[in-house]
N, C-alpha and C positions, 0 to 999 in steps of 0.2 A: 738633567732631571733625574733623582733618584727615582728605583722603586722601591715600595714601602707595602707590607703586609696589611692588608685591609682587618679590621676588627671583626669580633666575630659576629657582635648584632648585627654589623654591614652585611656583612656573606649572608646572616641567613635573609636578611632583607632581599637581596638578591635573588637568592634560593626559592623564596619566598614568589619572588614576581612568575619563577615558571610553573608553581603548582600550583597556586592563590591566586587564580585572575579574579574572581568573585565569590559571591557566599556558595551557590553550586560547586563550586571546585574545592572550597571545604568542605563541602555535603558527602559529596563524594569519597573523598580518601576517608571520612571516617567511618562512613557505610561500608566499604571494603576493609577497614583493620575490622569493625564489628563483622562479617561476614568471616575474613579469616582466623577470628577469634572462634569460631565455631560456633556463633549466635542462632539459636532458632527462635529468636522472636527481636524485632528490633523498632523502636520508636522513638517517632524524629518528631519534633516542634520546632516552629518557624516563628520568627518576628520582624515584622516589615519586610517578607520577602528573606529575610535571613540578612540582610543589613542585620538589623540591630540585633540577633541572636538566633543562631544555631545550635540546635539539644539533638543529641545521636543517646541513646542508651541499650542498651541491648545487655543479653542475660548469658552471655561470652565465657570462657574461660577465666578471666581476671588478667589482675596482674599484678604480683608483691611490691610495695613502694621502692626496693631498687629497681627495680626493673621498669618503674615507672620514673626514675630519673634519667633512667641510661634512654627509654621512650622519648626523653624532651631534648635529647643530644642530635645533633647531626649524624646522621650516618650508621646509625643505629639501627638494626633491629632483627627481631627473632623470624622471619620469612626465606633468608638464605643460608640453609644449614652449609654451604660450601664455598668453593669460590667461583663457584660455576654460574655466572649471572644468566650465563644463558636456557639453563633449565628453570625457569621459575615457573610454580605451580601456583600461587597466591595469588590476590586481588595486588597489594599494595606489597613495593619487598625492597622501595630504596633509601627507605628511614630519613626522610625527608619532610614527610606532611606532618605530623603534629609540632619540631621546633619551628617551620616556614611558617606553620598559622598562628604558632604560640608570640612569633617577633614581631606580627603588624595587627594583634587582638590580643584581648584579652581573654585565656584560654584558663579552664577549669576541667582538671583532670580527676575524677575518682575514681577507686577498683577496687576492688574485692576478690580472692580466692576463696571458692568455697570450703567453709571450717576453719578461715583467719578471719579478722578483721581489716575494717575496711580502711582507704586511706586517701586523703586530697593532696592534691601539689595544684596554685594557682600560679600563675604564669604570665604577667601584663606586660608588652610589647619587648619582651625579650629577658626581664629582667623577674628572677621569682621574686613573687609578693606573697604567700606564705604555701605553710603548709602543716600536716599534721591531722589527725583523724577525722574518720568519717563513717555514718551511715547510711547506709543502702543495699539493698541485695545480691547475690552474687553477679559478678558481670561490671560491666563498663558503663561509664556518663562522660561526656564530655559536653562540656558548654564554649562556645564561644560567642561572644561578645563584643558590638565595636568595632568590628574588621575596619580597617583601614584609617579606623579615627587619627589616628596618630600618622599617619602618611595620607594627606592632603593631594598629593598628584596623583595617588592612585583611586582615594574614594572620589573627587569627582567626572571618573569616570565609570562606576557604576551609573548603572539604569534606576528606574521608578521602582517600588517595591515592586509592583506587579509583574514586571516584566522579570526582576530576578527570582519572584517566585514560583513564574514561569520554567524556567531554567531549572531551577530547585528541583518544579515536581518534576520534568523529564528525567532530569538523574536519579532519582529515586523509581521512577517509572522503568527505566532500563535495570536496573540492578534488582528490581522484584523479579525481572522478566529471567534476567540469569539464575536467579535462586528460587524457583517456586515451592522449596522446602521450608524456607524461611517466612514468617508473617512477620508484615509488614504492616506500622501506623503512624499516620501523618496528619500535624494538626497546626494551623496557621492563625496567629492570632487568637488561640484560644477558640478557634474551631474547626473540628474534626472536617478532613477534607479527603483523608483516603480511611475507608473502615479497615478494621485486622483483615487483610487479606491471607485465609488460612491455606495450609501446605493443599497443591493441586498437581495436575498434571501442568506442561505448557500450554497444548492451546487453550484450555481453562483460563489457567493466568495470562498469558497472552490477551484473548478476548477481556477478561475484567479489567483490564488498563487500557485497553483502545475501545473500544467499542464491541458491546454484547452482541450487534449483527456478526460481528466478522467470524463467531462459531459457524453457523449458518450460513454463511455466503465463503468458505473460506476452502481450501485442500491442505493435506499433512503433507509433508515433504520428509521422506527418507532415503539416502542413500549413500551407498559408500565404496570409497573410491582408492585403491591403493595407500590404507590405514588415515584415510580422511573420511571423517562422517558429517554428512550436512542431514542438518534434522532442522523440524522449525514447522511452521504454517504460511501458508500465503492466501491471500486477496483473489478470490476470482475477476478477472480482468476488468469486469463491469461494475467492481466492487471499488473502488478507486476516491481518492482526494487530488484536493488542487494544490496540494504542498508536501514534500517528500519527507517530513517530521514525524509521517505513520511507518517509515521504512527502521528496525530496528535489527542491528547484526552485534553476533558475538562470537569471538574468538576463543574457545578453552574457556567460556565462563565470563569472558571480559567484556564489555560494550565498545565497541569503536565505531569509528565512523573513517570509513575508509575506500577513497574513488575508485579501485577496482573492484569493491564487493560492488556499489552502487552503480555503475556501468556494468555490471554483469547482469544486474537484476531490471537493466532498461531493455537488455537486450534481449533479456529472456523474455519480458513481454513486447518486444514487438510487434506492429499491426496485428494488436490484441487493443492497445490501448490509444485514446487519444494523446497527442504528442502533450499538452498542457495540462494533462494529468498524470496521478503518482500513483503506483504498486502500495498495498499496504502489505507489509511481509515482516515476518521477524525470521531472522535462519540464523541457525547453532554450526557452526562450523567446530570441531576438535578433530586435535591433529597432534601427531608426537610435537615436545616443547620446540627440540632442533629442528625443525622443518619454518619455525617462524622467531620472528625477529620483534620481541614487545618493545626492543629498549631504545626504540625512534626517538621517542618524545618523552617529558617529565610526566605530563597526561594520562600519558599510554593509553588514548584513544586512538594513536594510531600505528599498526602493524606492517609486517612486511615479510611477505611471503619466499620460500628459498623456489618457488616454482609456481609464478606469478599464472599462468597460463592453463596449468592443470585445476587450478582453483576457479578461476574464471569458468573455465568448461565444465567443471562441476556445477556449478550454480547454475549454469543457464541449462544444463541439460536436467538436472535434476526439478528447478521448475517446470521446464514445459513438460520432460515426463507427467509430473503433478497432476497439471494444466491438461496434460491431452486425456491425460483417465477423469477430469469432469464432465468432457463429453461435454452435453448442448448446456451442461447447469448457468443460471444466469444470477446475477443478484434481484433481488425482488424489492418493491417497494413493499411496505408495512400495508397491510391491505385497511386498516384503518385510511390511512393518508389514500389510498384509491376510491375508497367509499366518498371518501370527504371530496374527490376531485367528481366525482360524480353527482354530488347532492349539491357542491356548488356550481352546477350547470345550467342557468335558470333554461327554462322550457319555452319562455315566449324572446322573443331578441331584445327585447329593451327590458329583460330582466323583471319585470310587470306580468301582472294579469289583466287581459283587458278590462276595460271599465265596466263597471258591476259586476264581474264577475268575481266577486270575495270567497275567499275558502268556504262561508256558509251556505254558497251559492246554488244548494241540491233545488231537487224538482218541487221537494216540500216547503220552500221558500220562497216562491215566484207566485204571484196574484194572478196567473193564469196558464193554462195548459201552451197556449200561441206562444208566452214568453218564454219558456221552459224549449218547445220547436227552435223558437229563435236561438236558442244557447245552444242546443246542439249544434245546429248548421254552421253556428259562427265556430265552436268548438273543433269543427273539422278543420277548419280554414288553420287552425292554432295549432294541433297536434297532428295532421299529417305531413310527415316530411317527403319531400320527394325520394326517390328509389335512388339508391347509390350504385348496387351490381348484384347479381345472385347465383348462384349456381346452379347449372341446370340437372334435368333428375341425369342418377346413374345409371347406367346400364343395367350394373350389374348391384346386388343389394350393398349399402357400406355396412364399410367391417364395423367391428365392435371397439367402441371408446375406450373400454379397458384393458385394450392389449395394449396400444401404446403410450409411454409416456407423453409426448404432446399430441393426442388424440385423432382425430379424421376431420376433414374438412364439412362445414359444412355452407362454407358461404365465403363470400368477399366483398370490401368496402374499402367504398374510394378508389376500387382499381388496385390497392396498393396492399391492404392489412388482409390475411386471409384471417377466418374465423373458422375454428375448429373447438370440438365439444372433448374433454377429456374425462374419467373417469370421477375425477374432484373439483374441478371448474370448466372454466372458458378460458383456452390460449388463441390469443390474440399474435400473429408473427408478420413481421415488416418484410414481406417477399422480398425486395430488394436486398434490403440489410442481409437476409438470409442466405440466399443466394449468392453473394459477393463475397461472404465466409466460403463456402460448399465449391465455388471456383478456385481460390485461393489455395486448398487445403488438398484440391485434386493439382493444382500447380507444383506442388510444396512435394508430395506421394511422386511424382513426375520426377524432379528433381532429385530426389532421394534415389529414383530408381536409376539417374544420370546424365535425362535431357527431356525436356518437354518436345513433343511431336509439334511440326510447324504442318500451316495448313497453305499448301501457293495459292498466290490469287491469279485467276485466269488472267487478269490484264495487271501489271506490276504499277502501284500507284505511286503519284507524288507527291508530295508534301510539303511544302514550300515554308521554309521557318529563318528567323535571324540567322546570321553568322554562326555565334558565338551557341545558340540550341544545334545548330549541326556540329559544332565541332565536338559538345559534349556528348552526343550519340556517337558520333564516328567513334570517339575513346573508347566506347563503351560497345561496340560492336562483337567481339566478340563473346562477350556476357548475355547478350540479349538475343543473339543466336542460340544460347545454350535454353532461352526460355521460347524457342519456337519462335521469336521476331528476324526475320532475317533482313537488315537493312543495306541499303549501299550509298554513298554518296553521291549524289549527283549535280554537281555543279558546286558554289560554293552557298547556296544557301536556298539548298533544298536534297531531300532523301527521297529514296526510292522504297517501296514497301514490294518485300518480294514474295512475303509469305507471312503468316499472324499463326499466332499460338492455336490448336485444334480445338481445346479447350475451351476457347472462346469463341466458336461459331462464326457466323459471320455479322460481324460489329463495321465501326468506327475506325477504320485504319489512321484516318489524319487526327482524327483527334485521340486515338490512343496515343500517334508518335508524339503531336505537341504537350501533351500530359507530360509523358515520360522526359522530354527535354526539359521541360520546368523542375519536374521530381530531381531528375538528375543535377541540378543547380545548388540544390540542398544535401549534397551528399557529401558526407567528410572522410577526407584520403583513407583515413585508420582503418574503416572500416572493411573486413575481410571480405573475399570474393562472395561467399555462402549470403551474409548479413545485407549485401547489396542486391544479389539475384533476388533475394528475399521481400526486398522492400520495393524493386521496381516489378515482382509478381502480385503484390497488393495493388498497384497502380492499373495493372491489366488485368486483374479480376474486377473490380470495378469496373472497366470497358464492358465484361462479358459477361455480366450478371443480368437478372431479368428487371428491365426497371420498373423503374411503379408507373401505376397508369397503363400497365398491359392488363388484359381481362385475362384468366386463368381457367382450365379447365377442372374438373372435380379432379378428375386423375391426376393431371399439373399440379395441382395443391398439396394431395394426397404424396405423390411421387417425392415433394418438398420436403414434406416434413418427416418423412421416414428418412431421407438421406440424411437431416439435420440429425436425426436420434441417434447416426452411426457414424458421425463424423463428429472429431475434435475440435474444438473451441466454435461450435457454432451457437452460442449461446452468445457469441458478441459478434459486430460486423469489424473490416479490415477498419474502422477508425473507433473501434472501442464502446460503439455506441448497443444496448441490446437488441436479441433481433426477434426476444416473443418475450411475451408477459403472460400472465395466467391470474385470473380472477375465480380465485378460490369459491365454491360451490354455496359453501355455508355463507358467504358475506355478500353472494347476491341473493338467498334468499334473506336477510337483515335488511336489504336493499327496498324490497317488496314487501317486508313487513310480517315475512312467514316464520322468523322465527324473532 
């Protein structure tokens, strides 16, 4: 069998399949030549999702018509002044994307230099179909048209419009996020879908592509690290989604999507967050060019670090620094949406009023003074609830609402929520919830200092568990000693408890250890000694927190919330859930009608 030099439409077809998975992956490369054209305004139109057409135009540098032929050549282009591939400073620099889109679409080139005229080159599935002058203003257009009509095995594996337009806006979503110099506008089917997003700072832009809560619910992140700088915003822990698509990283400008930024930023939130939810974060990582490695993939969505490991520890450290200076801050519900959960509360249980009793139903409405007595009496029966818990008087006079951010106690309900008065509403805090942060975090301060203090127990208990639960604490013995649990084996399927964390008082010994033998089941080898201590000291603050359904002293309450107001991340519990809410002042008087 000879071999035989392939044609050049073949190669770029080829070429073509690693840059050109869909109409986003054209969106893309042309949003980066417009970016490193120097564009400060750029606008994109979409049809069907970008199936049937993609329009990029932007107000760029230009480009003279040779330079726009030498543009539709393979291997071409003005982004590597040397031969140094490994320095590259651009979006796009391997002269690849506009001949790979030009050979399976129909591809419309025009440009302009400002103070020439302007000029078209059209371009249909590999073969030019004309060219020669044009108008428009200085800067770049590019059309494409038709992707993949002419290659049959690759369009029918495009998705619905929707689903590509999906895709579409994420890439354009990520590339506003790296240039927040630039304005951006995006119009789909002849309707505007993203407005001119004008020049801002990040978390600005940031926030106006995810969500306008995430200014308000969110912390900056700055720091730097032996000439690496991570900069960016992130998600307060209780600020969270069910899908990791709000997680957005950049390298020198570039968007990737890359398992070691995304494992760094789980790790950073750790019993912070529930396991089935996602961090919303955007982080800027720059770094000298030689320190990283773009030219993985035709994509270049994904990187490769010369010092895998310093990066990782940057991100996770530089988060929970973040994280630990918000302190007890929690995300809040829109206090609209809390009003509404409170007005759709009905007051009688069968969501009714009882019979005859209609809104008109005052004293002035009743044919007798006897039946107006009767509506009272019944009225009690309707709106007295039984007593939940109260607090009894202080000693000593309480302080004042307005020293503290989550205010003083002034009651409890259900055993479980204390109720304290703050200077601009009512916080509401889940003692438990609360509590199980504020053990964890004195665990975690332990740990740091070298070893959690253990507490012996007068009589050493046993615990009687499977096989296969002792074998995985034996492993694990020496770790668990380090958190104050001192275990020993005893027999083949049962532990001895010799001594529990100080920390946690005196709790639950057997059901700490069968906790921790389950927790332990779930643990993956990778993870570092630090990350495991870490995860089975969530497991035992939960043993040693206050649970709900205990009554509380005014002091106990008091004592609560001033430790939350000085400790870090207690504004969420060890499973991500919050641990107070706060009903702003003004919207319980809208409540009652006073304002």
């Amino acid at each position: 069998m000879s071999i035989r030099r392939l044609p050049e439409h073949l190669i770029n077809r080829i070429a073509a399949g690693e840059v050109v998975e869909r109409p986003a992956s054209a969106l893309k490369e042309l949003v980066e030549n417009a970016i490193d054209a120097g564009a400060g305004r750029i606008a994109i139109r979409l049809v069907e999702g970008g199936i049937g057409r993609v329009e990029v135009a932007d107000d760029g540098c230009g480009m003279a018509p040779h330079d726009m032929a030498l543009a539709l050549e393979r291997h071409a282009t003005s982004k590597l002044t040397s031969d140094d591939i490994d320095r590259v400073a651009t979006m796009g620099f391997r002269g690849e994307a506009l001949p790979s889109i030009a050979s399976v679409a129909r591809l419309t080139l025009e440009s302009r230099i400002r103070g020439a005229d302007g000029w078209c080159r059209v371009v249909d599935n590999g073969v030019l179909a004309s060219e020669g002058p044009a108008a428009l203003p200085p800067g770049t257009r590019v059309v494409v048209e038709g992707l993949f009509e002419k290659v049959p095995a690759r369009r029918k594996f495009l998705r619905s419009g929707r689903s590509e337009y999906a895709a579409c806006l994420d890439v354009v979503r990520r590339l506003a996020m790296s240039r927040p110099d630039v304005i951006f506008t995006v119009e789909h089917d002849d309707r505007r879908v993203l407005a001119a997003l004008q020049p801002e700072d990040r978390p600005a832009r940031v926030a106006a592509l995810t969500d306008r809560a995430l200014k308000e619910n969110s912390v900056a992140i700055d720091m730097v690290r032996d000439q690496v700088v991570l900069g960016g915003v992130a998600g307060l822990p209780t600020f969270h989604r069910g899908v990791a698509d709000h997680q957005y990283l950049f390298v020198n400008g570039r968007p990737v999507k890359d398992r070691l930024l995304i494992g760094a930023i789980r790790g950073a939130y750790a019993e912070m967050m529930p396991r089935d939810r996602h961090a919303v974060v955007a982080l800027f990582i720059d770094l000298p060019s030689d320190q990283v490695d773009v030219n993985v993939h035709p994509a270049k969505t994904e990187v490769r670090f010369r010092d895998p490991a310093m990066i990782r520890g940057l991100i996770v450290s530089g988060l929970r620094r973040a994280l630990d200076e918000a302190g007890h801050r929690v995300a809040h519900r829109a206090p609209d949406d809390m009003m509404a959960a409170f007005r759709a509360d009905p007051m009688f249980g069968s969501g009714q009023m009882p019979a005859g009793h209609g809104q008109d139903a005052t004293l002035g409405g009743y044919r007798n003074l006897a039946e107006a007595r009767m509506l009272r009496e019944q009225s009690a029966t309707f709106f007295a609830p039984p007593p939940q818990a109260r607090a009894e008087a202080a000693i000593a006079p309480p302080p004042e609402s307005q020293v503290y951010p989550l205010g003083v106690a002034r009651g409890q309900v259900a055993r479980t929520y204390i109720v304290a008065e703050a200077e601009d509403g009512l916080v509401i805090v889940d003692q438990h919830a609360a509590h199980e942060r504020l053990v964890l975090e004195r665990m975690r301060a332990a740990l740091a200092g070298g070893r959690v203090a253990g507490q012996a127990l007068l009589i050493p208990e046993v615990v009687e568990l499977d096989e296969s639960g002792c074998d995985r604490l034996d492993s694990r013995i020496a770790e668990l000693a380090e958190l104050g649990l001192e275990l020993e084996r005893f027999g083949p399927r049962a532990m001895l408890v010799r001594s529990t964390p100080a920390v946690l008082g005196s709790g639950d010994p057997s059901g700490l250890v069968r906790d921790l033998a389950d927790e332990l089941a779930a643990f993956d080898e990778a993870l570092s000694l630090r990350e495991r201590l870490e995860a089975v000291a969530g497991t035992m603050a939960c043993h040693g927190s206050v649970r709900a359904g205990r009554m509380l002293s005014v002091t106990e309450m008091n004592a609560l919330l001033r430790e939350m107001e000085a400790t870090p991340h207690s504004g969420q519990c060890n499973h991500g859930r919050p641990t107070w809410v706060k009903m702003p002042l003004d919207q319980i008087e809208k409540l009652f009608g006073r304002k």
